[in-house]
Structure formats: structure tokens, C-alpha cells
C-alpha atoms as one frame of an Amber mdcrd trajectory, in Angstrom:
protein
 -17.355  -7.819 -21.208 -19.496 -10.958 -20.854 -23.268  -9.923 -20.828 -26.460
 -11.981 -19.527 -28.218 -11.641 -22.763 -29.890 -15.155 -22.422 -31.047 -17.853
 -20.883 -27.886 -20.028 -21.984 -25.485 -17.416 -20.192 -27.170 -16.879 -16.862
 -27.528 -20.885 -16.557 -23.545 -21.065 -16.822 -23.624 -18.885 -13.700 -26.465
 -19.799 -11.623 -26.189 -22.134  -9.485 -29.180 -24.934  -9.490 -30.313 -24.103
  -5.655 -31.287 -20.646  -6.490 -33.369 -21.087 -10.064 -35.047 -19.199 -11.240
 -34.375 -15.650 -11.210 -36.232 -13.468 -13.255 -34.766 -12.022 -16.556 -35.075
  -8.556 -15.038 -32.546  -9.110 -12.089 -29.878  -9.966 -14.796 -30.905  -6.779
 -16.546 -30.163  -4.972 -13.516 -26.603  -6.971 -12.648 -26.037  -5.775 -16.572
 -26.592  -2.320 -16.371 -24.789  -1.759 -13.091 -21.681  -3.547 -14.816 -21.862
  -1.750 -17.943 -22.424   1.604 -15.344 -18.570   0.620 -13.834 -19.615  -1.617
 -10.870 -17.469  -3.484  -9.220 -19.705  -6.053  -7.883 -23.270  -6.457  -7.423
 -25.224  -7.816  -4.725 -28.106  -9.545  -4.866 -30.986 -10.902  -2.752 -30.358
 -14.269  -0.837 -26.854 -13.404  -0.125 -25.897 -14.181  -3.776 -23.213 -12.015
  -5.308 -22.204 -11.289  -8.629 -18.610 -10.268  -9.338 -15.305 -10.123 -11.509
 -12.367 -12.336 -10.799  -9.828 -10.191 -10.185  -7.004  -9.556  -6.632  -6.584
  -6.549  -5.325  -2.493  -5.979  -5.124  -0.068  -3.618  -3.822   0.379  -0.859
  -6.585  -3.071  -0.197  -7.293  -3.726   2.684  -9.684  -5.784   5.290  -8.966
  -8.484   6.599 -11.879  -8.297  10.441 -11.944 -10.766  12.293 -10.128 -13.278
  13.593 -12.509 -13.339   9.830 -13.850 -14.227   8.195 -11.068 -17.264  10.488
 -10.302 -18.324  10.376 -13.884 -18.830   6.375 -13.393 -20.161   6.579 -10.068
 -23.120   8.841 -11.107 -23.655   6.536 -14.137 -24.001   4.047 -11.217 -26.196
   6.107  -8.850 -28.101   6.787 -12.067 -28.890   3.146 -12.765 -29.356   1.997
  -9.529 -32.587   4.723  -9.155 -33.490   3.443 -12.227 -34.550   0.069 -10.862
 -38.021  -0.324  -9.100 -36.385  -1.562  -5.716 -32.966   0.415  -5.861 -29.955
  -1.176  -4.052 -27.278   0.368  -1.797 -24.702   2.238  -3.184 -21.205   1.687
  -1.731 -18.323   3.406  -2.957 -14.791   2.847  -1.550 -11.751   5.144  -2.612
  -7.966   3.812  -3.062  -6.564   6.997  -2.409  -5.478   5.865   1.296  -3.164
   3.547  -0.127  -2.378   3.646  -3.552   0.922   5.436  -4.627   0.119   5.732
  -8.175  -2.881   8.022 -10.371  -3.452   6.660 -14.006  -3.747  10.545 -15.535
  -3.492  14.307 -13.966  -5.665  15.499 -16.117  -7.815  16.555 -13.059  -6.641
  19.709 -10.550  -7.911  18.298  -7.937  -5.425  15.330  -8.374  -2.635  17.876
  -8.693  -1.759  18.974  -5.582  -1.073  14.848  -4.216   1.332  14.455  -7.034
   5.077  14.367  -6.963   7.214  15.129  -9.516   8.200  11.646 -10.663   6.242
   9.182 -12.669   6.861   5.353 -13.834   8.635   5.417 -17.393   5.201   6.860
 -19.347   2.830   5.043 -17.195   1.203   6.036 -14.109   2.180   9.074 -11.732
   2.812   8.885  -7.826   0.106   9.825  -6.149   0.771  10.959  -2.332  -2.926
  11.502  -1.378  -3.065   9.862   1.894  -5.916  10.116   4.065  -6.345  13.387
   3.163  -7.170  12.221  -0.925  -9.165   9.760   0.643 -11.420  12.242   2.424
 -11.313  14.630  -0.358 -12.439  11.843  -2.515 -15.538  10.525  -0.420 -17.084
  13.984   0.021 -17.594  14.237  -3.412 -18.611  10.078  -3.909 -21.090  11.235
  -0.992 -23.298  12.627  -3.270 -24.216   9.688  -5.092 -23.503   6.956  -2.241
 -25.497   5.706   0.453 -22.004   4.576   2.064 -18.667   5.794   1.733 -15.933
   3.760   3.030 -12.092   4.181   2.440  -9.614   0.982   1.828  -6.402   0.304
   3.838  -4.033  -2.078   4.365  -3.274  -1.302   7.433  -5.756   0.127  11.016
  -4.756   3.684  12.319  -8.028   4.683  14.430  -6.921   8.246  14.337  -7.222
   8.092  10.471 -10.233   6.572  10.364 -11.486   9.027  12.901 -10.622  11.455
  10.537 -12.129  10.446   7.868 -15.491  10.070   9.682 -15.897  13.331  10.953
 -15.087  15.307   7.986 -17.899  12.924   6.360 -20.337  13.138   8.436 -19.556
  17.147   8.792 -21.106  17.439   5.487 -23.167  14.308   5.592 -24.809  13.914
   8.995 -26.410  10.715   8.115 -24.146   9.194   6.013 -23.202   5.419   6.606
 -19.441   4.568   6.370 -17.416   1.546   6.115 -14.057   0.435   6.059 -12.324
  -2.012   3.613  -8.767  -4.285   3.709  -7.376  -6.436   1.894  -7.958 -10.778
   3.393  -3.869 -10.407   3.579  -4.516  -7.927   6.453  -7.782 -10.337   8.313
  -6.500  -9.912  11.410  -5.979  -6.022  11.670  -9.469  -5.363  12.685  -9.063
  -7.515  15.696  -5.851  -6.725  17.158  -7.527  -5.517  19.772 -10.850  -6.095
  21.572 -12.171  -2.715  21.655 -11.245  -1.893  18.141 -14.735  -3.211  16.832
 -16.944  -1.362  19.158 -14.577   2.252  18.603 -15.236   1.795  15.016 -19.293
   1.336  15.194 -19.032   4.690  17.684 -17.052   6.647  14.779 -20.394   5.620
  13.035 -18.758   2.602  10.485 -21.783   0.089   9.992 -20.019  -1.865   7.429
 -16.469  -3.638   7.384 -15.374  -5.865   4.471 -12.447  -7.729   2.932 -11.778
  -7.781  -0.486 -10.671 -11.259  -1.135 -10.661 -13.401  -4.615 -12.491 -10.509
  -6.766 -15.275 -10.792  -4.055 -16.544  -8.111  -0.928 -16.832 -10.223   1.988
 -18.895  -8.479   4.852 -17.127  -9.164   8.041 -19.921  -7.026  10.123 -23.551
  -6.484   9.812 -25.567  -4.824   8.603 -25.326  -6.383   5.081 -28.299  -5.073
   2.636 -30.528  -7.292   0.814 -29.507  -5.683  -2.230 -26.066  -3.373  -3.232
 -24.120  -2.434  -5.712 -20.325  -1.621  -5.175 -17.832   1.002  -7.009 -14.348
   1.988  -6.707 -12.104   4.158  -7.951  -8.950   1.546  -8.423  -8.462   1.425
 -12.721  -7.787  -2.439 -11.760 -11.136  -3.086 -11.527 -12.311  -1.508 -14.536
  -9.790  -3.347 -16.512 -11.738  -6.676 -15.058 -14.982  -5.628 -15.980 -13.962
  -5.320 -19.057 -12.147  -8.644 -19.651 -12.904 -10.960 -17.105 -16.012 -13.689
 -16.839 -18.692 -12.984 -13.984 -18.756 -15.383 -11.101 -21.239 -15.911  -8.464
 -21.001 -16.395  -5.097 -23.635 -18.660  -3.372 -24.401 -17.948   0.644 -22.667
 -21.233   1.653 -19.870 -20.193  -0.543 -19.558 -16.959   0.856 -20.010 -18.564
   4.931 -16.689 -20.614   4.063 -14.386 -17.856   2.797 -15.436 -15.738   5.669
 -14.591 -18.870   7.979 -11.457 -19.373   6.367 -10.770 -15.914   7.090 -11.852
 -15.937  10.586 -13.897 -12.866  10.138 -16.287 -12.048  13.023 -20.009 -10.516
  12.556
């Protein structure tokens, strides 16, 4: 994993308009990396993250795994003086494949096959996605679920069983930038969604979380539960993501605030 550990390796990735930051903001993009993060948002709009895609056939980490990381992420993030949102966003919508079964509560969405001694097909639907984010509420400030695809009655679902348990809970909904255009198929799509009570839509394009509604916080931090993006944070270089940067991939993308 590459680490900030001096002044040589944050100038490689910070760009000359934004100098300085302080030594403690890299501390804090370091721990929430070496907590499992995804990618880590910081003020000005500037966003640190791992180059990685997010393809069809993404495997799911087992249950128990995924909640062990994000409370080492919860736990870091309250360890910082000015804690940042929490987001965490489940796979389990779409991903036909689970990395391990070695949790029960993964059991019942299997099916009997698996892929020659690698991963096992995972049927979880919405329903694994939901079971997922009640548990991910605990240590969340927003729990979204990822699709390829917009079924309002699905994402209906998953919002009242959320906020069931978790009145106040903010959601969000994720896709991948292949899919752009789902979320405005039609014109009242947008405005059914903020009713459900989903503040935050994003695509997931280029290893980066692209906000394609407010509100966006000053400061987040962003887990999931695909093993894809562990194996990044692991192996992959940290890239960041100026505001101007960010304003032309969501143009290119023809995302709408």
C-alpha cells in the first residue's frame, strides 16, 4: 500500500494550487486507508482515491468481513478532531458472486454452484442489500446500495426497511458512469428519489465517487463491501482529484446537481 509518510510522497500527489496541507490531514487519509476505505474526501472538493473500475462480476466480501472493516472505519473516523461522513455502499444488489461462506448470514443467498475453487454465487438481491445496510447502519451516517440498473420499487424498498430501524438515516444510491443516464430517464425520477429520503446520488467512475446531487460534505470517507476494492488498496498508487478535475468528469458525464 503506498503510505504518506513524508513530505516527498504527499508532494507527488498534491497538486501545486492546493499547498499546503497540514501533515495531520495525510495522517487521517492514512488511517482511513489502512482502516479499508475506499476513498477519502477531503475539504475543498479534493479527493483521495485508488485507481481501480468497477466491472461486472464484482465479488462480494463475506458478511462478518465487511462489518469488521467498516467499524475499523467508523472507529478512525471518531478518532479525528473534526470526524467526516461515513458512507457505506453494499454490492449485494448486483453482484452474483461472495468471496467465502464462512458467514450464516451469507448462507441462505447462496446456490449450490461455485466458480472452479474461487468465488460462490451469491443470489442476494435487494433483499442482501437491505440485510446488509441495516447492519452497516450502525456505523454509517449514510447507507446507500449500488445498481446498475433504476427499479424505484427496489429502491423504495430498501428505504423503508432503513429508515424503519433508522428514522434519520441518510441514504444514497450508487451506479456505475456506464449506466449515467438511468437516473434521468425520466423527469420525475430525481424528485421521487429525494421523497424516498436519498440525499446523495453518485457514479463510480475511474476509481473515483462522483456526486451527481447535493448535498456533498466537506469531509467523507467511503467503504464498500466489493473485495475489488480492497485488492486496490492494497496494490494500487493514490490519486487525487482536484475540484476542476472532478467539474469535467461530471460534465463529461452529463450528471445534473
Amino acid at each position: 500500500m503506498a503510505r504518506f509518510t513524508n513530505e516527498q510522497e504527499i508532494d507527488t500527489v498534491q497538486p501545486q494550487e492546493q499547498r499546503p496541507f497540514r501533515e495531520d490531514t495525510w495522517r487521517t487519509v492514512q488511517q482511513m486507508t489502512d482502516a479499508g476505505a475506499y476513498a477519502i474526501g477531503l475539504p475543498n472538493d479534493l479527493q483521495v482515491t485508488r485507481h481501480s473500475s468497477r466491472a461486472a462480476g464484482t465479488v462480494l466480501v463475506p458478511f462478518c468481513k465487511a462489518v469488521e472493516r467498516l467499524q475499523a472505519i467508523h472507529h478512525a473516523a471518531n478518532e479525528v478532531s473534526d470526524p467526516p461522513t461515513v458512507i457505506a455502499c453494499t454490492h449485494a444488489r448486483d453482484t452474483h458472486y461472495l468471496a467465502s461462506k464462512e458467514d450464516r448470514r451469507d448462507q441462505r443467498y447462496l446456490s449450490d454452484d461455485r466458480l472452479a475453487e474461487g468465488p460462490y454465487v451469491y443470489c442476494g438481491g435487494i433483499e442482501g442489500a437491505i440485510q446488509r445496510g441495516l447492519e452497516y447502519a450502525r456505523y454509517a451516517d449514510v447507507i446507500c446500495y449500488y445498481s446498475s440498473r433504476l427499479n424505484l420499487d427496489e429502491a423504495e424498498q430498501f428505504a423503508t426497511a432503513i429508515r424503519s430501524s433508522f428514522p434519520h438515516k441518510r441514504l444514497g444510491l450508487g451506479f456505475p458512469w456506464e449506466k449515467k443516464g438511468w437516473h434521468t430517464e425520466h423527469p420525475n425520477h430525481g424528485k421521487l428519489l429525494r421523497r424516498m429520503g436519498y440525499e446523495y446520488r453518485f457514479v463510480m467512475h475511474r476509481g473515483s465517487i462522483l456526486f451527481s446531487s447535493s448535498p456533498q460534505p466537506s469531509s467523507w470517507v467511503f467503504f464498500d463491501d466489493a473485495t475489488e476494492a480492497e485488492h486496490h488498496l492494497n496494490d494500487a498508487l493514490a490519486s487525487l482529484l482536484t475540484p476542476l478535475e472532478q467539474r469535467r468528469q461530471m460534465e463529461s458525464l452529463h450528471l445534473s446537481a
